[in-house]
N, CA, C and O atoms as a GROMACS GRO file, in nm:
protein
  484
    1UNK      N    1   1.162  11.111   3.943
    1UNK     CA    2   1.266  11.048   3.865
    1UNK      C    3   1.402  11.060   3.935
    1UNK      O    4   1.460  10.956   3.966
    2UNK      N    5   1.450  11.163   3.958
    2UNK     CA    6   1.554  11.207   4.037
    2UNK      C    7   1.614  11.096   4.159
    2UNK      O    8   1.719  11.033   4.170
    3UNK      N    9   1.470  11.111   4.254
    3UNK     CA   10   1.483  10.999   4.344
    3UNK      C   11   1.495  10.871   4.328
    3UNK      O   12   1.568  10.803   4.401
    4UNK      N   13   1.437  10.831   4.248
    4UNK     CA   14   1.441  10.667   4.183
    4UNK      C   15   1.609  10.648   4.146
    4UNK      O   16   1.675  10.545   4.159
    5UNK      N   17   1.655  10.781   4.095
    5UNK     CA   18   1.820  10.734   4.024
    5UNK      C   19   1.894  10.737   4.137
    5UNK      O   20   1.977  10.646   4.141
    6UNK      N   21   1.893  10.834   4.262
    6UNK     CA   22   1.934  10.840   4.355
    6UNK      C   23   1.906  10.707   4.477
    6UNK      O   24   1.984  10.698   4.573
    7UNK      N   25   1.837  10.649   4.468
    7UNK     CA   26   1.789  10.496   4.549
    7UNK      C   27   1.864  10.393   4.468
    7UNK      O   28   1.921  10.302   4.528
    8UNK      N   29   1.867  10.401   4.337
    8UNK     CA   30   1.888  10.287   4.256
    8UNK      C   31   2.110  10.339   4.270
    8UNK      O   32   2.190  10.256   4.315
    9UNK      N   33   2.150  10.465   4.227
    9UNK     CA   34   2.294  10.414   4.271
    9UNK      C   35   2.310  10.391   4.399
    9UNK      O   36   2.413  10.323   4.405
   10UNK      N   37   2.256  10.413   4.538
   10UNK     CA   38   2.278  10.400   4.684
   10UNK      C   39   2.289  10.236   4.680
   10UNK      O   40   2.376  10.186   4.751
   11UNK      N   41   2.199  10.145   4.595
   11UNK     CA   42   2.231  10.061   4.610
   11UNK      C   43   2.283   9.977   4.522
   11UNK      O   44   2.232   9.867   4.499
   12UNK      N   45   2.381  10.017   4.468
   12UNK     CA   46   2.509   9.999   4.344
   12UNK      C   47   2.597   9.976   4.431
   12UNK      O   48   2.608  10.081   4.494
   13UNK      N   49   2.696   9.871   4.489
   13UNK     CA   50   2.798   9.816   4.586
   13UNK      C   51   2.909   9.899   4.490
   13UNK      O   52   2.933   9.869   4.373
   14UNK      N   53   2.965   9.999   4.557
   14UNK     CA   54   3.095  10.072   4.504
   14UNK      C   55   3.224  10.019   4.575
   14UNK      O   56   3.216   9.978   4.692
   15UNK      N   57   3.339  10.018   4.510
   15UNK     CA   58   3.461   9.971   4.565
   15UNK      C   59   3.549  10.111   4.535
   15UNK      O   60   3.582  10.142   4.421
   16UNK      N   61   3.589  10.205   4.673
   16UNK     CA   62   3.635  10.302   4.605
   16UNK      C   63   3.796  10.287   4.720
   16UNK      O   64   3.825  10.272   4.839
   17UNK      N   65   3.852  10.300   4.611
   17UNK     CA   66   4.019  10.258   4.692
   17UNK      C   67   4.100  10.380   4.740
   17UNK      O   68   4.110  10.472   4.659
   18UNK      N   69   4.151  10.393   4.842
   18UNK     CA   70   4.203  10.497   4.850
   18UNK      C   71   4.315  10.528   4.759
   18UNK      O   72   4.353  10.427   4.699
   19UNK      N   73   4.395  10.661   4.722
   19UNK     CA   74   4.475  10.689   4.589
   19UNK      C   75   4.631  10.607   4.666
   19UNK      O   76   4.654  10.588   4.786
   20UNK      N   77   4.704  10.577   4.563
   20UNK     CA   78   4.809  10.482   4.594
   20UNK      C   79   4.878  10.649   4.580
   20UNK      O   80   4.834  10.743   4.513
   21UNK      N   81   5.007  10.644   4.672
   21UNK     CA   82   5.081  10.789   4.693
   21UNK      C   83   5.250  10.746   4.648
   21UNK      O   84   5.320  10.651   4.685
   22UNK      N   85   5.276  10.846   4.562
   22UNK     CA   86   5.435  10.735   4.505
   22UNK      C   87   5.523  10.800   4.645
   22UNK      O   88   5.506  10.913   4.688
   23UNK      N   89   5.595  10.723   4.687
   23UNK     CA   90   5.659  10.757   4.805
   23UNK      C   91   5.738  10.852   4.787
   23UNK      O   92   5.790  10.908   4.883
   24UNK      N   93   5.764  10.892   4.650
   24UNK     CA   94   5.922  10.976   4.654
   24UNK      C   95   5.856  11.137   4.652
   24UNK      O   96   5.924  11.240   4.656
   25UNK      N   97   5.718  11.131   4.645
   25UNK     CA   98   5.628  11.259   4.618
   25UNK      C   99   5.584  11.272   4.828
   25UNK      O  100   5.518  11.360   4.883
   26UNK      N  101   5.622  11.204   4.863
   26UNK     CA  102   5.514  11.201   5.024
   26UNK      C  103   5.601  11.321   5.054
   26UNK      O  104   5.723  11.337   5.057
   27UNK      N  105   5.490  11.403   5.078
   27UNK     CA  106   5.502  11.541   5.175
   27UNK      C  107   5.496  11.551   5.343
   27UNK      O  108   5.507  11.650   5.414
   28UNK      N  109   5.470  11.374   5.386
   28UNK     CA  110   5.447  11.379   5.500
   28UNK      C  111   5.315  11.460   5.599
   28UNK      O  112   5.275  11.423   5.709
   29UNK      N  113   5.267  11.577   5.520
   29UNK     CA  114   5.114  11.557   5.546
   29UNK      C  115   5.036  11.459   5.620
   29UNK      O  116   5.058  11.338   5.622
   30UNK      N  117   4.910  11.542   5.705
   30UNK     CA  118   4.864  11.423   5.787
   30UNK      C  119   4.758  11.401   5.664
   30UNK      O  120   4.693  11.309   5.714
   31UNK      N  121   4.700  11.425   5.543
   31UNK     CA  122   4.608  11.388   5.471
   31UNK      C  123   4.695  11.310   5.345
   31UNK      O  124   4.637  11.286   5.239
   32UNK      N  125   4.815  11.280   5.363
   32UNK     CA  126   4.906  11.183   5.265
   32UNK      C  127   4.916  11.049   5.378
   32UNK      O  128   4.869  10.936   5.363
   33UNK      N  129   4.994  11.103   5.495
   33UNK     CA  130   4.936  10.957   5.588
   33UNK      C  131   4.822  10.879   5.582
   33UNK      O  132   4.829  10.758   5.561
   34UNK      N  133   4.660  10.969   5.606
   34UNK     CA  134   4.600  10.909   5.601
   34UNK      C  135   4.536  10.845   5.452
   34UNK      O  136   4.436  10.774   5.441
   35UNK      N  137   4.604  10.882   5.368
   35UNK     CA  138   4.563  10.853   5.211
   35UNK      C  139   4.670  10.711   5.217
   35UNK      O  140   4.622  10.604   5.178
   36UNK      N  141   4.800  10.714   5.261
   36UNK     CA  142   4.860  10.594   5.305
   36UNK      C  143   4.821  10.518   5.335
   36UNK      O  144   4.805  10.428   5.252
   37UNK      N  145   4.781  10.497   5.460
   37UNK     CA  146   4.725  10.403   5.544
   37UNK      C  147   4.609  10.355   5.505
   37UNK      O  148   4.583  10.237   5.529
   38UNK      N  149   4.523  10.432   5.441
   38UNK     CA  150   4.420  10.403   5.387
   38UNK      C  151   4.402  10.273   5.254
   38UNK      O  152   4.327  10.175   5.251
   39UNK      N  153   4.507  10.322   5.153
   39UNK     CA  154   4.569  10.275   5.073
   39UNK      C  155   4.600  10.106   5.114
   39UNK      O  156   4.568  10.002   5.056
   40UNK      N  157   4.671  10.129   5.231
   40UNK     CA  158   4.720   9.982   5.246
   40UNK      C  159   4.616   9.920   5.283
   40UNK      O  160   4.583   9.817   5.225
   41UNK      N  161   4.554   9.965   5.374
   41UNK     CA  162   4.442   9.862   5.474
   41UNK      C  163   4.308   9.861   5.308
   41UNK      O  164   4.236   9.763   5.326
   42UNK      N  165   4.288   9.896   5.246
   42UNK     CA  166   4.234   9.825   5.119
   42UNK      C  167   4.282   9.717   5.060
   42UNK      O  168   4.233   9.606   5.042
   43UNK      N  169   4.421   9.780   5.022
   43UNK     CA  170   4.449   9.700   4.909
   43UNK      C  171   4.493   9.521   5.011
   43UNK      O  172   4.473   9.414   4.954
   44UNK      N  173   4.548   9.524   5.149
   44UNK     CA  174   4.568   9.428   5.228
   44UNK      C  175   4.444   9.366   5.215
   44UNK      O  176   4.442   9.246   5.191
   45UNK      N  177   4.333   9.432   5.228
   45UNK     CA  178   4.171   9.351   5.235
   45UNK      C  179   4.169   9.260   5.083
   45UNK      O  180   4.161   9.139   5.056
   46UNK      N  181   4.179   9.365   5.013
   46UNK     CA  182   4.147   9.270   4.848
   46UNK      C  183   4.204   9.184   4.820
   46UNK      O  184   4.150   9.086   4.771
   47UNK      N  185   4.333   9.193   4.844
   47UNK     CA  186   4.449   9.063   4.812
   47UNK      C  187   4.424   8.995   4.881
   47UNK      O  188   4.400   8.885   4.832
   48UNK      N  189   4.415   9.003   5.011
   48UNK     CA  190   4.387   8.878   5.129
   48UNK      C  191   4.224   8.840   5.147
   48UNK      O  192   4.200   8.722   5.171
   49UNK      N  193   4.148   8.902   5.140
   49UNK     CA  194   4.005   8.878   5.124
   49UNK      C  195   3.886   8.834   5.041
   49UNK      O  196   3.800   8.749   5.062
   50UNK      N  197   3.906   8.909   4.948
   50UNK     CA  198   3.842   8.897   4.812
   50UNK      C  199   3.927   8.840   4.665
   50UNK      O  200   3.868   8.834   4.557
   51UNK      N  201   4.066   8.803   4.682
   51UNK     CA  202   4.125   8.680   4.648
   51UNK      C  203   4.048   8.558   4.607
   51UNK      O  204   3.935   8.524   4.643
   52UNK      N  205   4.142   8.495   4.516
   52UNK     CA  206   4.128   8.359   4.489
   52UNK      C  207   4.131   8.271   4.621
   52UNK      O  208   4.053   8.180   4.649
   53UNK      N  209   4.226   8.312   4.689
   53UNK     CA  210   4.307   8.212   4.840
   53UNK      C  211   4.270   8.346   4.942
   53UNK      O  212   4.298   8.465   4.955
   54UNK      N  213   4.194   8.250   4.997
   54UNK     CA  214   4.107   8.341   5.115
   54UNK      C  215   4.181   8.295   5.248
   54UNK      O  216   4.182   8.187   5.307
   55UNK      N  217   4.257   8.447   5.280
   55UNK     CA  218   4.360   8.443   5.383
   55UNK      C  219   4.313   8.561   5.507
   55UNK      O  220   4.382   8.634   5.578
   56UNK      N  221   4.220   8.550   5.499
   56UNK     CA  222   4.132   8.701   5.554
   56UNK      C  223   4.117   8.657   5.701
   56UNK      O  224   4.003   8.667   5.746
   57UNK      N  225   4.204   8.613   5.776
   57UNK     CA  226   4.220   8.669   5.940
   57UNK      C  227   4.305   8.754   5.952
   57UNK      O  228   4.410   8.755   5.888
   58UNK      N  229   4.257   8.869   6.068
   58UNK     CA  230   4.279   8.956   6.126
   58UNK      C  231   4.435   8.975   6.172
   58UNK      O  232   4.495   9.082   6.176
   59UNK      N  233   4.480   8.863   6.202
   59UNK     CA  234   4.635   8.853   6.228
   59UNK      C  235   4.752   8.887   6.109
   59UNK      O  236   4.850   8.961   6.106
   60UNK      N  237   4.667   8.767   5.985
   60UNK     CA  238   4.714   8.863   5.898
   60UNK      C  239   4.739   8.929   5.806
   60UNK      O  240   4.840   8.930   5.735
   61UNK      N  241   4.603   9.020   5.802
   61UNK     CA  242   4.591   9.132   5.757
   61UNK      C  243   4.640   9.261   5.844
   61UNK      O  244   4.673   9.363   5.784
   62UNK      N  245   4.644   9.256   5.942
   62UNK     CA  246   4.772   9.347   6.065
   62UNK      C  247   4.902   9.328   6.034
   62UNK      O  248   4.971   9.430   6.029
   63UNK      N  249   4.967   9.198   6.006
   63UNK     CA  250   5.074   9.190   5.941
   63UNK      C  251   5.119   9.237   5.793
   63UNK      O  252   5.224   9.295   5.764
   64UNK      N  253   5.015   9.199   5.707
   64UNK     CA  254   5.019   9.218   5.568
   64UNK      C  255   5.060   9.391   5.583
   64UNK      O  256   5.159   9.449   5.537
   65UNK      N  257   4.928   9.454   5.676
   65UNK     CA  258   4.935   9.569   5.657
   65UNK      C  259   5.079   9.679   5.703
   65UNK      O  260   5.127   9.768   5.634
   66UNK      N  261   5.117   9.640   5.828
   66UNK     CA  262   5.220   9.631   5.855
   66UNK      C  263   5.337   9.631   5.813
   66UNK      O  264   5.406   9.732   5.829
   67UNK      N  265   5.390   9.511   5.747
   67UNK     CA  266   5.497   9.539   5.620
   67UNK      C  267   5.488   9.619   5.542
   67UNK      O  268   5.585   9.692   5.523
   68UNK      N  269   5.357   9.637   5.461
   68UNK     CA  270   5.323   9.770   5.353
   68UNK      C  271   5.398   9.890   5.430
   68UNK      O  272   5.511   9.924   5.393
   69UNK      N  273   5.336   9.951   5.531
   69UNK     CA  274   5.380  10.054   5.586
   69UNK      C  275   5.544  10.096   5.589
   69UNK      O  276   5.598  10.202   5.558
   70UNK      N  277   5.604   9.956   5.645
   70UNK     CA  278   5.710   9.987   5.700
   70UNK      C  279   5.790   9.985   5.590
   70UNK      O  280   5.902  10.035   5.601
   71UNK      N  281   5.748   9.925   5.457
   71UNK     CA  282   5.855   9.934   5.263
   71UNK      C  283   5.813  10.027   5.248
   71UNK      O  284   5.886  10.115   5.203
   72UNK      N  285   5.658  10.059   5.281
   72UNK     CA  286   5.663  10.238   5.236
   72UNK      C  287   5.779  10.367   5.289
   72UNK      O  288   5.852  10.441   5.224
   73UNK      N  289   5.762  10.355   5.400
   73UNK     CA  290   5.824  10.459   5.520
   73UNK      C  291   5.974  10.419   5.406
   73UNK      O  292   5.988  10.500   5.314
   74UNK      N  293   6.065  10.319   5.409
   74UNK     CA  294   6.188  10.268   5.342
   74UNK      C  295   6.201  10.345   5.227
   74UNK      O  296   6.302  10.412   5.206
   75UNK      N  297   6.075  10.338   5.126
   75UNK     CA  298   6.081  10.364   5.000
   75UNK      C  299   6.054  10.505   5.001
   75UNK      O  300   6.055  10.548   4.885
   76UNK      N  301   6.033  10.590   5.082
   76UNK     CA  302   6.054  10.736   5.082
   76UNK      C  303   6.196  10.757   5.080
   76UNK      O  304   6.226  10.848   5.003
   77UNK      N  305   6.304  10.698   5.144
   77UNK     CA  306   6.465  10.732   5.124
   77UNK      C  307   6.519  10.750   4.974
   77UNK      O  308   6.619  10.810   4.935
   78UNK      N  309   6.402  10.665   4.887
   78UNK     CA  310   6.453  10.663   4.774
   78UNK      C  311   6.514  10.735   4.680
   78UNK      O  312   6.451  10.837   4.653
   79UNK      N  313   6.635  10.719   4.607
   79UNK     CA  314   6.712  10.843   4.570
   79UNK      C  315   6.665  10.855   4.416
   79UNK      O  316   6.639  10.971   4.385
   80UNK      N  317   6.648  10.759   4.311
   80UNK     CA  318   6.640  10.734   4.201
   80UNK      C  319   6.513  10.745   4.176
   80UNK      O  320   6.447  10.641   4.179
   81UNK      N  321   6.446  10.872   4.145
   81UNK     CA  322   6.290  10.895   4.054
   81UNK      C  323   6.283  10.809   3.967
   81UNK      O  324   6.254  10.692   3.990
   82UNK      N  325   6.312  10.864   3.843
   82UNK     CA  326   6.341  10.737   3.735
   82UNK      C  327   6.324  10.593   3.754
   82UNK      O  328   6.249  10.541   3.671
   83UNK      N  329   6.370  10.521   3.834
   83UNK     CA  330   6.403  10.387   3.845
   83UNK      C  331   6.261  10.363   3.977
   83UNK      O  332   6.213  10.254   4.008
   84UNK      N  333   6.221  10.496   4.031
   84UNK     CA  334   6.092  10.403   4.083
   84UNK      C  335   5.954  10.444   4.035
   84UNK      O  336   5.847  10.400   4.077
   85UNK      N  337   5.972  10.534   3.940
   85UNK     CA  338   5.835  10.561   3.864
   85UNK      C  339   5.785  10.486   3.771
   85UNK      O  340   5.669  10.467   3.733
   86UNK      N  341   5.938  10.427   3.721
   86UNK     CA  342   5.930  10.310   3.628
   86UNK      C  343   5.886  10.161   3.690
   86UNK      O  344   5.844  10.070   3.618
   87UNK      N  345   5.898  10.152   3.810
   87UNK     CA  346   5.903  10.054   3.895
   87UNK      C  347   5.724  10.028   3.950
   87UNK      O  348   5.663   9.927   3.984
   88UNK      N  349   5.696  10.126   3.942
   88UNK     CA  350   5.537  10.203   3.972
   88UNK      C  351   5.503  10.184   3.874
   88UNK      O  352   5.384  10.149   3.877
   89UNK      N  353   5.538  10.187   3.787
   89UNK     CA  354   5.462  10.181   3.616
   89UNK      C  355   5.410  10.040   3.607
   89UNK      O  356   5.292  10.018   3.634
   90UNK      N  357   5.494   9.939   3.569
   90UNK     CA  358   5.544   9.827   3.593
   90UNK      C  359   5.434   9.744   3.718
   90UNK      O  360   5.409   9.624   3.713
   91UNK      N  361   5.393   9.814   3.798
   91UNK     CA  362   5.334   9.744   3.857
   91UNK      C  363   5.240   9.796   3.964
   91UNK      O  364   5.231   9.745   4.076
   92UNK      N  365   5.165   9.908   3.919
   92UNK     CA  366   5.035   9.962   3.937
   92UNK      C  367   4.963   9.997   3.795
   92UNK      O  368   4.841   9.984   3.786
   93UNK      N  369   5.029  10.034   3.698
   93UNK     CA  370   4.942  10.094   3.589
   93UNK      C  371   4.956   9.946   3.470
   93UNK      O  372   4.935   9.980   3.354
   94UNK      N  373   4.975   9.856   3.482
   94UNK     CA  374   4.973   9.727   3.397
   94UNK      C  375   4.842   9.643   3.483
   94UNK      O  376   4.772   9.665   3.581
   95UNK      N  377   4.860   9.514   3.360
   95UNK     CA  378   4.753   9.421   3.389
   95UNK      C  379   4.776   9.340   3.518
   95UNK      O  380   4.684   9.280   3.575
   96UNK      N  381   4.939   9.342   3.570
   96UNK     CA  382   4.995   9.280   3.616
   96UNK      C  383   4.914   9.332   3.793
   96UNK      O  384   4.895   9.242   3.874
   97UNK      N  385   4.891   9.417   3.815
   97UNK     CA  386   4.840   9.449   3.962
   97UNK      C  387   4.892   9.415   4.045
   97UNK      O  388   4.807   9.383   4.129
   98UNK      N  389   5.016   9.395   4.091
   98UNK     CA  390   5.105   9.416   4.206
   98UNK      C  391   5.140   9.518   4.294
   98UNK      O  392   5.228   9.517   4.381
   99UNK      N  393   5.062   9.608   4.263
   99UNK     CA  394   5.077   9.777   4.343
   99UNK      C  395   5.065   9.743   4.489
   99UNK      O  396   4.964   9.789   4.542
  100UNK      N  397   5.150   9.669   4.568
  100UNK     CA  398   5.179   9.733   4.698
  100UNK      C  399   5.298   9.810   4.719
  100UNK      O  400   5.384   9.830   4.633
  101UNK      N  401   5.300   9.845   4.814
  101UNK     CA  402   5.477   9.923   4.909
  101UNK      C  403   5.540   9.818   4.893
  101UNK      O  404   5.648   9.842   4.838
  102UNK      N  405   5.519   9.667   4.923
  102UNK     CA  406   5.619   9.570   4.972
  102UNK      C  407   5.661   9.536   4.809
  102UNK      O  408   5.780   9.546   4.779
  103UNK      N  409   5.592   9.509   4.735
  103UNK     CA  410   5.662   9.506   4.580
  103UNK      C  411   5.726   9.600   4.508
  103UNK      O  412   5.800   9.575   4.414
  104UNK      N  413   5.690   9.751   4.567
  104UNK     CA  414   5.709   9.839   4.490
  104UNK      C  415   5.898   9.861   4.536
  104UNK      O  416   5.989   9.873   4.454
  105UNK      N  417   5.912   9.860   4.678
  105UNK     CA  418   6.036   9.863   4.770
  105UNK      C  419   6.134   9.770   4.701
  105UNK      O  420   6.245   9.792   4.654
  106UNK      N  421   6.059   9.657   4.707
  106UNK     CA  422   6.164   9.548   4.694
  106UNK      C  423   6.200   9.529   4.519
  106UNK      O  424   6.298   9.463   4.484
  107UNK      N  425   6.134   9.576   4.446
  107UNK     CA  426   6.154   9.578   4.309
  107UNK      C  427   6.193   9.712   4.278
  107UNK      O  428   6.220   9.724   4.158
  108UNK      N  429   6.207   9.826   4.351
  108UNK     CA  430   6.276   9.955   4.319
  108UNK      C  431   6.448   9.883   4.412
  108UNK      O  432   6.560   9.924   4.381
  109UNK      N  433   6.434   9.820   4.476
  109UNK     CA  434   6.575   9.802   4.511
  109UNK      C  435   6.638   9.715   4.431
  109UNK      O  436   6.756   9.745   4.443
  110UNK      N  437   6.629   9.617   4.349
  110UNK     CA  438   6.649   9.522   4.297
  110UNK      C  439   6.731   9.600   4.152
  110UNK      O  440   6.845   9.585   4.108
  111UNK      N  441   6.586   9.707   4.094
  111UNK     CA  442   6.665   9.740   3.948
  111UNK      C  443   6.792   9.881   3.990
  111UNK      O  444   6.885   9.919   3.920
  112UNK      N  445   6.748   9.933   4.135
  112UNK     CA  446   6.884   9.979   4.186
  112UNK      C  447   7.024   9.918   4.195
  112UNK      O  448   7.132   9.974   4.181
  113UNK      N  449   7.002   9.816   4.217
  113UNK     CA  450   7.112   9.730   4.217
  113UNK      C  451   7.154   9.648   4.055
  113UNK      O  452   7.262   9.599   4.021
  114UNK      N  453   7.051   9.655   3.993
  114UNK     CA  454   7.082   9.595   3.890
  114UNK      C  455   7.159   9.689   3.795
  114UNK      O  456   7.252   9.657   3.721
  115UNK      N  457   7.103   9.814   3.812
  115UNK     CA  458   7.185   9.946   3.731
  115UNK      C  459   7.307   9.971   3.780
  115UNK      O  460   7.373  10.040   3.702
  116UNK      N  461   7.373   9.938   3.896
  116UNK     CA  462   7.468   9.962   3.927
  116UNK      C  463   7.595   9.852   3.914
  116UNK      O  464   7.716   9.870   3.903
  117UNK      N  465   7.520   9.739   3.919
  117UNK     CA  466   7.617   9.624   3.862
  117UNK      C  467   7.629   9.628   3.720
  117UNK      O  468   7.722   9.569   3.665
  118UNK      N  469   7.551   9.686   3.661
  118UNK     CA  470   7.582   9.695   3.479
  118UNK      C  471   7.683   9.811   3.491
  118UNK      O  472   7.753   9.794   3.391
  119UNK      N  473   7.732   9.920   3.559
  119UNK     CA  474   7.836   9.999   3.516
  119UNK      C  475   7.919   9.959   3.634
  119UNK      O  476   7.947  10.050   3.712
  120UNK      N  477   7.970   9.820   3.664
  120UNK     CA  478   8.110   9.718   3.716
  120UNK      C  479   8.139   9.682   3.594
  120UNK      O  480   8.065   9.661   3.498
  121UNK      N  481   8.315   9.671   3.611
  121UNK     CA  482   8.371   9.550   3.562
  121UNK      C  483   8.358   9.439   3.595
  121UNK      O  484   8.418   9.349   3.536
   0.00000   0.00000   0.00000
């Protein structure tokens, strides 16, 4: 019996993603890099691959992946916890599934800027 359950999940197609790392927590660790990198080169495959709009050459998914990296590396400067955990909320833990670096960067800079133009005259 044992064996039969053990044959039957081996061939159960698993999708296991590497853990998304909030940048403002990166310890710089070589097992947070590679949980990074890992991270991207998935989530670059799913969006570009297994998509609706099948964009799955190699060129760019090197690029895709690429940018991720380099809003990540950016989004470690980040000064405001608050404003990017919320930002992370917003768009890894909703229906919405936008959890890359390149959304997470560019939409933690955006409500940075937006909080700071609300306390201008």
């Amino acid at each position: 019996m044992r064996k039969i359950l053990l044959v039957t999940l081996s061939l159960i197609p698993s999708v296991v993603f590497a853990n998304f790392i909030n940048p403002m927590d990166f310890d710089g660790s070589q097992a947070q890099k590679d949980e990074v990198i890992q991270y991207i080169k998935d989530r670059v495959k799913k969006d570009y691959c297994d998509g609706p709009v099948n964009m799955c050459q190699e060129s760019t998914l090197r690029m895709m992946e690429k940018s991720n990296l380099d809003a990540f590396k950016r989004a470690t400067k980040a000064t405001n916890k608050k404003i990017m955990d919320r930002v992370i909320d917003d768009y890894c833990n909703s229906p919405v599934d936008m959890c890359t670096y390149t959304t997470i960067e560019m939409m933690y800079n955006k409500n940075v800027k937006a909080s700071k133009e609300s306390l201008e005259w």
